[in-house]
C-alpha positions in Angstrom: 0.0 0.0 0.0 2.5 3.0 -1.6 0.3 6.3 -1.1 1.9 9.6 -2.1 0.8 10.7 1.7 -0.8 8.9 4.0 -2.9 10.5 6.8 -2.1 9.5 10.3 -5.4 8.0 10.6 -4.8 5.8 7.5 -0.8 4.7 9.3 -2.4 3.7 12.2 -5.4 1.7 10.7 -3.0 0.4 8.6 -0.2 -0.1 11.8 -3.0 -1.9 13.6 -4.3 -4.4 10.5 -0.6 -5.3 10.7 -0.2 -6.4 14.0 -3.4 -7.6 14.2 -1.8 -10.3 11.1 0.9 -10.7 12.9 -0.6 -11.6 16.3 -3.1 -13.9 14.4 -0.5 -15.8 12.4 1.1 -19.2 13.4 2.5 -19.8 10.5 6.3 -18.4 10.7 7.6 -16.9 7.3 10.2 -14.8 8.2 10.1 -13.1 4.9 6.5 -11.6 5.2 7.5 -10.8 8.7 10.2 -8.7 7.9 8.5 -6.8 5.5 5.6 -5.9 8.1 7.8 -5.2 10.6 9.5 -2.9 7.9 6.3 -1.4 6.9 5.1 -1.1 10.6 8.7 1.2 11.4 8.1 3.4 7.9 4.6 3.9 9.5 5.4 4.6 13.1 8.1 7.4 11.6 5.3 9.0 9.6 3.0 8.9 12.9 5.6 10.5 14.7 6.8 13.0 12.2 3.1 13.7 11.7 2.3 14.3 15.5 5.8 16.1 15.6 4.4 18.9 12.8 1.0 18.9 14.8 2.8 19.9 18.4 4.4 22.5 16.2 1.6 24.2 15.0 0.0 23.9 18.0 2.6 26.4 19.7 2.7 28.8 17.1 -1.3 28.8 17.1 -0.9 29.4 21.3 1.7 31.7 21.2 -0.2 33.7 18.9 -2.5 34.1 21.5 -0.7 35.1 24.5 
């Protein structure tokens, strides 16, 4: 799933269908689970980055205020 920009709603849907394949699994294919576990980090940096730009505007908006 290659989107030009994912929303952070759409990382973590997709963050949680990925563990939720993961935990359900018993079948051990270390190849597929490498490449969630890379897709799950690539995901979790987008979150963060997102939530990072977020906080960010979020001071500006308050210190305009003050």
């Amino acid at each position: 799933m290659t989107k030009a920009k994912l929303s952070y709603t759409e990382a973590v849907n997709e963050l949680e269908t990925i563990l939720t394949e993961l935990e359900s699994n018993s079948e051990v294919n270390m190849d597929v689970i490498a490449e969630k576990v890379k897709r799950a980090a690539f995901l979790m940096e987008l979150c963060k980055k997102q939530l990072h730009e977020l906080d960010e505007e979020l001071e500006k908006m308050m210190e305009h205020l003050d």
